[in-house]
C-alpha positions in Angstrom: 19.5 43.8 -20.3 17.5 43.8 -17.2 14.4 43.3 -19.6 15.9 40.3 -21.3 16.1 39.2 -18.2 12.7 39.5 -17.3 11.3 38.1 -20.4 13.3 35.2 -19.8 12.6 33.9 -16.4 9.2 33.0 -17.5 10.5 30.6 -19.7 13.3 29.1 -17.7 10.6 28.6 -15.2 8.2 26.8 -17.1 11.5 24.7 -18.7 12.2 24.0 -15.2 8.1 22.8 -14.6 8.2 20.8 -17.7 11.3 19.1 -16.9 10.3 18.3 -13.5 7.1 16.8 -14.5 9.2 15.1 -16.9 11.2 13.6 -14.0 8.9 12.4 -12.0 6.8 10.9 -14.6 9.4 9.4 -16.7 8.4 5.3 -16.3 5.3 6.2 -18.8 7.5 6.5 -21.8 7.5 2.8 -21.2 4.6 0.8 -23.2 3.9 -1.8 -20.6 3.9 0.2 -17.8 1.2 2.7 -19.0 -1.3 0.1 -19.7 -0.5 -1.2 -16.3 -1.4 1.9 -15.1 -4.1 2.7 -16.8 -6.2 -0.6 -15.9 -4.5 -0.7 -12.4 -5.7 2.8 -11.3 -9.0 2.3 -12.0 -9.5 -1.4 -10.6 -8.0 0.0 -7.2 -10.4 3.1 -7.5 -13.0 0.2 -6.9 -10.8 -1.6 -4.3 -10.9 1.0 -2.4 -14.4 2.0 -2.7 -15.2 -1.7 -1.3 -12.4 -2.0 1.5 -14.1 1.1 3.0 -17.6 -0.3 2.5 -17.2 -3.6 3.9 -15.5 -1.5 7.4 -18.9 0.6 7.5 -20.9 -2.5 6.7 -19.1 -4.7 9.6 -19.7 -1.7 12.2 -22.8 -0.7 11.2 -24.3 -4.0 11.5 -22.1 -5.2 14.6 -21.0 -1.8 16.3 -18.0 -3.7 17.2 -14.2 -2.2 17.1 -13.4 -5.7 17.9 -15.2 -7.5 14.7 -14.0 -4.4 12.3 -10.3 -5.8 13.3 -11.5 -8.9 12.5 -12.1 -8.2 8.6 -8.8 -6.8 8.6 -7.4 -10.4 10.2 -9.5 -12.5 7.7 -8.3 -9.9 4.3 -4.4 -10.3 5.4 -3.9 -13.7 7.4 -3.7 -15.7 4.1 -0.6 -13.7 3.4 1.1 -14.8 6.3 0.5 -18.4 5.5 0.8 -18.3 1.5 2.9 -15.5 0.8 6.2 -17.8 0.3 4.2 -20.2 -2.1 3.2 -16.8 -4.1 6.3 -15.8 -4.1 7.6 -19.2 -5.3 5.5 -19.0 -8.2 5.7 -15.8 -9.0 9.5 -16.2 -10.1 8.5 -20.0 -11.5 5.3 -19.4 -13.5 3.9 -16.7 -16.1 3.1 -14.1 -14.4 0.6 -12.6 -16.7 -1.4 -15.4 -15.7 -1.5 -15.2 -12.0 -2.6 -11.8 -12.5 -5.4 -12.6 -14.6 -6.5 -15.4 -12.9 -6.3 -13.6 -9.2 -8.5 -10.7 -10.6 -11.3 -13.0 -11.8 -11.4 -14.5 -8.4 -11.3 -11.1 -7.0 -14.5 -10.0 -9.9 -16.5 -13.2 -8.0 -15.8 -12.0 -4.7 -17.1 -8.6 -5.1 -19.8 -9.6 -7.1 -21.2 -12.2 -4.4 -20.8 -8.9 -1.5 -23.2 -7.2 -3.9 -25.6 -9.7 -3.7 -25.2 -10.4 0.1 -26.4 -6.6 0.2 -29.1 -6.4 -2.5 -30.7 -9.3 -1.4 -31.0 -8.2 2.2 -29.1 -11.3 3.1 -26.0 -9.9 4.9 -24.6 -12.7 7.3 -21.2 -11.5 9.0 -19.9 -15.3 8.6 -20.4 -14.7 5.1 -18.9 -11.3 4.7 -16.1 -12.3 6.5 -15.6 -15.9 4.2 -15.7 -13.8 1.1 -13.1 -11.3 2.8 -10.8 -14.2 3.5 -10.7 -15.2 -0.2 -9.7 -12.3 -1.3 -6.8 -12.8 1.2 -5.7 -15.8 -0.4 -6.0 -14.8 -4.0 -3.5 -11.7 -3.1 -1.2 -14.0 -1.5 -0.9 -14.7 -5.2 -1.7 -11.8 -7.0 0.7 -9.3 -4.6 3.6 -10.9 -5.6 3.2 -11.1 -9.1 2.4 -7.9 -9.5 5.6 -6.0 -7.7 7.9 -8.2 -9.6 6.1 -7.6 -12.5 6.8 -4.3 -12.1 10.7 -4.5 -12.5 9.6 -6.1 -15.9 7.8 -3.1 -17.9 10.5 -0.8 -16.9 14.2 -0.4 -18.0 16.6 -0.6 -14.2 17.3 3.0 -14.1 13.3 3.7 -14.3 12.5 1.4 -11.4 12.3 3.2 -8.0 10.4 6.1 -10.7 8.1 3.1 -11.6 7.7 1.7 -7.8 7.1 5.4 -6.6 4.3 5.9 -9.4 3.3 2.5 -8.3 2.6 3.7 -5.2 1.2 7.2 -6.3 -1.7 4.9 -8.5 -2.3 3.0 -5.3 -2.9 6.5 -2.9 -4.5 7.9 -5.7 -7.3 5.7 -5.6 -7.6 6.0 -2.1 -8.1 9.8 -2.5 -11.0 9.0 -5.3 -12.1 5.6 -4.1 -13.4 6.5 -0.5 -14.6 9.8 -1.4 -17.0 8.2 -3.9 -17.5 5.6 -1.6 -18.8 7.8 1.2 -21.4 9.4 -0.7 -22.7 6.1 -2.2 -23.1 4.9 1.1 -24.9 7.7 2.1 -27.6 7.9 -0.2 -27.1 4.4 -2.0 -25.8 1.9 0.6 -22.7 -0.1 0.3 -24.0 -3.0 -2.4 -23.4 -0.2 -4.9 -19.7 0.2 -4.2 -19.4 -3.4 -4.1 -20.8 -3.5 -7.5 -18.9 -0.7 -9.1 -16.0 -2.3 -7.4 -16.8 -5.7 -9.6 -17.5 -3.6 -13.0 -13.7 -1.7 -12.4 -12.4 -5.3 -12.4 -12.6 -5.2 -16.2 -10.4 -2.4 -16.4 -7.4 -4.1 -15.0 -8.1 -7.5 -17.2 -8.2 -5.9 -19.9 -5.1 -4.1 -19.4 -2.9 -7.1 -18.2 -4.4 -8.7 -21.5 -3.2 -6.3 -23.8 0.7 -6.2 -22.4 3.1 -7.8 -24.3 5.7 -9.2 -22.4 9.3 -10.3 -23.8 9.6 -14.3 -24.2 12.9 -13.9 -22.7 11.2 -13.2 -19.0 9.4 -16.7 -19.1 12.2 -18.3 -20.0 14.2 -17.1 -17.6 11.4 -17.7 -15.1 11.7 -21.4 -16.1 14.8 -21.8 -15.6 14.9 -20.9 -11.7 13.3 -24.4 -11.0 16.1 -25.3 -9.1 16.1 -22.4 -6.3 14.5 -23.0 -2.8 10.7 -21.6 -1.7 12.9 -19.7 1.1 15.7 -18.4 -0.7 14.0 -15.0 -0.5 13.9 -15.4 2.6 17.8 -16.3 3.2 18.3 -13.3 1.0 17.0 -11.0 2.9 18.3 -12.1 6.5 22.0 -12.1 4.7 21.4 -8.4 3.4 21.2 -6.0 6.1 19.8 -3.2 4.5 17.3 -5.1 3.3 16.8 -6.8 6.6 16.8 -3.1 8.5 14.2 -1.7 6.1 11.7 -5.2 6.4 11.8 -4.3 10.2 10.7 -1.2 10.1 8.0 -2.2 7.8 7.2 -4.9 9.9 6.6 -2.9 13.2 4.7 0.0 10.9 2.1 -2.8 9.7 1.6 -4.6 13.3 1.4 -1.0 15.1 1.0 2.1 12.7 -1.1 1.1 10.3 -4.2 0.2 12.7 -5.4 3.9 12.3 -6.8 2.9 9.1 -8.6 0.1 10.3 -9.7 1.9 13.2 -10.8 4.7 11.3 -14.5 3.8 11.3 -14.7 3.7 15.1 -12.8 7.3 15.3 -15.0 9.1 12.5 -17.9 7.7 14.5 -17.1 7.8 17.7 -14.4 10.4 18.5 -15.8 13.0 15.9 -19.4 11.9 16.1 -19.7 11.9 11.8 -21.6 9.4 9.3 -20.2 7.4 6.5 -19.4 10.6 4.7 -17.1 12.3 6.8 -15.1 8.5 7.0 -14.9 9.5 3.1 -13.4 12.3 3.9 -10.7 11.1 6.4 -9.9 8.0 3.9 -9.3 10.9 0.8 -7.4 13.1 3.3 -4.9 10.2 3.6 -4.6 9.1 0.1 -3.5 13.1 -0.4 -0.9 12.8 2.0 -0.3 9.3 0.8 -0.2 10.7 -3.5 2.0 13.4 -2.2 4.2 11.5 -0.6 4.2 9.1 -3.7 5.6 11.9 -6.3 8.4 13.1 -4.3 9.7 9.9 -3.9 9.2 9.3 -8.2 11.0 13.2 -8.5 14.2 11.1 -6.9 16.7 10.0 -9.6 18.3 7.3 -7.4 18.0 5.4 -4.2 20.7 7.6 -2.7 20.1 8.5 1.3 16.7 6.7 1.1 17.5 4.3 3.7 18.4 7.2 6.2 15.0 8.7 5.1 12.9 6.1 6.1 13.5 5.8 8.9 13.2 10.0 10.0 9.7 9.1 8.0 9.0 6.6 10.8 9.6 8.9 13.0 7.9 12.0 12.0 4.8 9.3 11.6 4.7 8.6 15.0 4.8 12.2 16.2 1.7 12.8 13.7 0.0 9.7 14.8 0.2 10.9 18.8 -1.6 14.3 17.6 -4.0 12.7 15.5 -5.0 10.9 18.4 -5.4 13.5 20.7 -7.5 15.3 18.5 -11.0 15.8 18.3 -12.2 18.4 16.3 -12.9 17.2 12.3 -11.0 20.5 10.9 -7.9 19.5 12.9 -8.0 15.8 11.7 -8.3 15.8 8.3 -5.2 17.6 7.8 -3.4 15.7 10.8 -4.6 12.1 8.9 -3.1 13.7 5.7 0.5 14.5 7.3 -0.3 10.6 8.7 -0.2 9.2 5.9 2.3 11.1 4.1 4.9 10.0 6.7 3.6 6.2 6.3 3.8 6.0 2.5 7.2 8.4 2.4 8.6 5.2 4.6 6.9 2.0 2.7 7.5 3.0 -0.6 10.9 3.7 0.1 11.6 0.6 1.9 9.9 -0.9 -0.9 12.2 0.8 -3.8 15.3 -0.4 -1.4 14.3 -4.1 -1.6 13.1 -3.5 -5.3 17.2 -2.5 -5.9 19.0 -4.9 -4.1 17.1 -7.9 -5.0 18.3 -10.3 -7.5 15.8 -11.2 -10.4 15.9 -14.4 -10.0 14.4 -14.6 -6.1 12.7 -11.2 -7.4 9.4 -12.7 -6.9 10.6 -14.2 -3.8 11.6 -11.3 -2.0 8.7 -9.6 -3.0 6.6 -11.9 -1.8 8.5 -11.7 2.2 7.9 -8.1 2.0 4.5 -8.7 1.1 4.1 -10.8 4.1 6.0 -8.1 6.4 3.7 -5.8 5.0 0.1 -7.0 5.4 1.2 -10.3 7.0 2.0 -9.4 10.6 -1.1 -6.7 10.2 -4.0 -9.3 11.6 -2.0 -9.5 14.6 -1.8 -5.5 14.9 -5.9 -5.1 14.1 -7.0 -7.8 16.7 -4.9 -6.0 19.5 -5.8 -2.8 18.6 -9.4 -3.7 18.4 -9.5 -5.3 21.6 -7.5 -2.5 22.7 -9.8 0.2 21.4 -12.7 -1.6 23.1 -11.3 -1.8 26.2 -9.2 1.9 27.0 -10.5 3.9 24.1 -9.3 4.7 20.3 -7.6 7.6 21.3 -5.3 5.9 24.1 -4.9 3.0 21.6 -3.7 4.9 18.5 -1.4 6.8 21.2 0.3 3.8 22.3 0.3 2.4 18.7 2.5 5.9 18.0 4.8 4.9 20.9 5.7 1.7 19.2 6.5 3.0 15.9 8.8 5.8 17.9 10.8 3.3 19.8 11.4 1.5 16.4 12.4 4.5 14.4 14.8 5.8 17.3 15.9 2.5 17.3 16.9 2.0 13.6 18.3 5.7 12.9 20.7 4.9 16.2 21.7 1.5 14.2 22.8 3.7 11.2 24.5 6.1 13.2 26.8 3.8 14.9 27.3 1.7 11.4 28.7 5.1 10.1 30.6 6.2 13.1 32.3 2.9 13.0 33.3 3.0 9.1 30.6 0.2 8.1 29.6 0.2 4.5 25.9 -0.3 3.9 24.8 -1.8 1.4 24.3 0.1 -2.0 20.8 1.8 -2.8 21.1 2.7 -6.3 
C-alpha cells in the first residue's frame, strides 16, 4: 500500500498543477477575451517600450526631475478633464469603435515621436504636445476598454478576466522596458518609438476581429436618458466603492511617483545608464505579473476589500526601504516587492468596482476610476518632481511612503470599526 501511495502522489500533484492553472486562467475559454488578449499584450509590450523612452529622452535632453514630472502631467491631465465625457460615451456609443479609433490616434502619435528622433529634430514643446494627445485619446480609449471587458466574459469570469487584465498589462512592462533599455543603448529611443507604432497593428487587428453580441449596442442605446455624472453619484452612494476609489486616489497622487521618478533614481542614486532603468522597469512588471495571477487564482471577490488595503500598507513599508537604498542588487528586488503591493491593491480595488457596478453606468464608473487612477497623478508627479529637485529622490519617495501609510491605517481602522459596530459592507462577489 505504501507504494500505491507513492505512485500516486505524483499524479494528484500534477492534477492539482493543472487544475490550478486551469483556475487562474479560466477567462481564455472565452472567444472574445483571447483575441483581446492576444492583440492587447503585444500593443502594450510597445507602450511600454515608448513610456520608458520618452522618460530617458525628456532627462537626457533636459536633466530635469522637474520636466520628467511634467510628461507625466501632460500623458494624464486630459483624464482629469475628459474622463466623464469618456465615460459618457462609453456606455452611449459602440464601443468597438472608440477602441479602434483611439489606437489609430495612438499609431500617429508614436509615429510622429519617431520622426522627431530620426530626424534629429527633438523639440521638448513638441514631445510634450504629442504626449498630451495621447492623454486625451485615453480619456476615451481607458474607458471603453474596462467596460468592455465585463462584455467578453460570462459574470462569474470577471474579477478572473480583470486580474488577467492586469497580468497582460504588467507583463508588458516586464518585456516592454527590458527591450526598451537595450534599444536605447545601442539604438536610441526613435527605434522603440517605432516598434511601439508597428505593435499598434496587433491590437487593431484584434479588436477587428471580435464579434460582439447586437444585444450590447442595443442596450448601450438605450441608456440615453441617464446623466454624464451618474457614475459619479454611484459611486459617492456606495461605500465600498467610495472606500476603495480613495485609496486608489491617494496611491496615484503619492505612491505611484516612484515610477516616474525612476529615471532620476537609476541615474542618480544608483549611478546606472538607460539599461539598468530597464532593469528596474522589468523588476516591477515581475512583482506587478505576480501579483496579477494570484489575484486571477481567486474564485470570488470575498475579503478583497480588507486586502487592499493591508496591500497599501505593506507598499508603503516597501516604498520607505526602496528609498533608503542604494545599492542596485538590493533595489531590484525591493522595486519588485513595490510593485507587487501596488498592483495586489489597484487591481483589486479595480475587481471591487468591476462587481458592484451596474451595467448600465458600467462605462461611467469606469471612467471615475480611471480619473482616480491616472487623473489625480499630474498633481502627484509635479510635487514630487519639484520635490525631488529640491530635498533629494530618496527623502521624496520616503515622504511619498508616509502618505500612502497614513491612508492605509486610515482605511483598515474604517473597516474595523464598521465590523465592530455590526455594519454590513457592501457585497464583493
Amino acid at each position: 500500500m505504501p507504494g500505491q501511495t507513492g505512485q500516486s502522489s505524483p499524479r494528484n500533484t500534477t492534477k492539482m498543477i493543472k487544475e490550478q492553472v486551469s483556475r487562474t486562467f479560466r477567462s481564455l475559454k472565452h472567444r472574445n477575451f483571447r483575441i483581446y488578449v492576444a492583440g492587447q499584450f503585444l500593443s502594450l509590450c510597445g507602450t511600454w517600450m515608448q513610456n520608458l523612452a520618452v522618460s530617458w529622452l525628456v532627462y537626457r535632453t533636459t536633466k530635469s526631475a522637474w520636466m520628467v514630472g511634467l510628461v507625466s502631467f501632460c500623458s494624464l491631465t486630459p483624464t482629469l478633464v475628459l474622463g466623464l465625457v469618456g465615460g459618457h460615451l462609453a456606455d452611449h456609443v459602440n464601443r468597438k469603435k472608440i477602441i479602434l479609433t483611439a489606437q489609430a490616434v495612438g499609431m500617429l502619435q508614436s509615429l510622429l515621436l519617431s520622426y522627431l528622433v530620426f530626424s534629429n529634430n527633438v523639440q521638448i514643446w513638441a514631445v510634450l504636445a504629442l504626449i498630451a494627445v495621447m492623454g486625451v485619446t485615453n480619456a476615451f480609449d481607458i474607458p471603453a476598454r474596462q467596460s468592455m471587458i465585463a462584455n467578453l466574459v460570462a459574470r462569474e469570469d470577471l474579477v478572473n478576466a480583470v486580474s488577467l487584465n492586469a497580468s497582460m498589462f504588467n507583463g508588458a512592462r516586464l518585456i516592454g522596458p527590458a527591450i526598451a533599455g537595450l534599444i536605447i543603448t545601442y539604438c536610441g529611443e526613435g527605434v522603440c518609438f517605432a516598434a511601439n507604432t508597428v505593435s499598434y497593428v496587433a491590437v487593431i487587428v484584434a479588436i477587428s476581429l471580435m464579434q460582439f453580441d447586437t444585444r450590447v449596442d442595443s442596450q448601450l442605446k438605450s441608456n440615453g436618458n441617464t446623466s454624464i455624472t451618474e457614475g459619479v453619484k454611484f459611486v459617492w452612494s456606495t461605500p465600498a466603492v467610495r472606500n476603495a476609489l480613495l485609496l486608489v486616489m491617494v496611491l496615484s497622487m503619492f505612491g505611484m511617483q516612484f515610477l516616474m521618478l525612476m529615471p532620476v533614481f537609476a541615474a542618480e542614486v544608483l549611478h546606472g545608464k538607460a539599461s539598468l532603468l530597464g532593469a528596474l522597469s522589468a523588476s516591477a512588471g515581475a512583482g506587478s505579473l505576480a501579483a496579477s495571477l494570484i489575484l486571477a487564482n481567486r474564485a470570488t471577490g470575498d475579503r478583497l476589500q480588507r486586502a487592499v488595503g493591508v496591500a497599501l500598507l505593506a507598499f508603503s513599508v516597501a516604498l520607505t526601504a526602496f528609498s533608503l537604498s542604494d545599492r542596485i542588487w538590493l533595489s531590484l528586488p525591493l522595486v519588485s516587492l513595490v510593485a507587487f503591493c501596488m498592483t495586489y491593491q489597484l487591481s483589486g480595488c479595480q475587481s471591487l468596482i468591476q462587481l458592484a457596478a451596474p451595467d448600465r453606468v458600467r462605462g461611467k464608473v469606469m471612467s471615475v476610476y480611471m480619473m482616480t487612477f491616472m487623473g489625480m497623478g499630474p498633481a502627484g508627479n509635479l510635487l514630487s518632481g519639484w520635490l525631488a529637485r529640491q530635498i533629494g529622490t530618496p527623502k521624496t519617495l520616503s515622504l511619498c511612503a508616509s502618505v500612502c501609510c497614513l491612508a492605509a491605517l486610515t482605511y483598515l481602522f474604517l473597516i474595523a470599526r464598521s465590523d465592530r459596530v455590526g455594519a454590513c459592507p457592501a457585497k464583493e462577489s
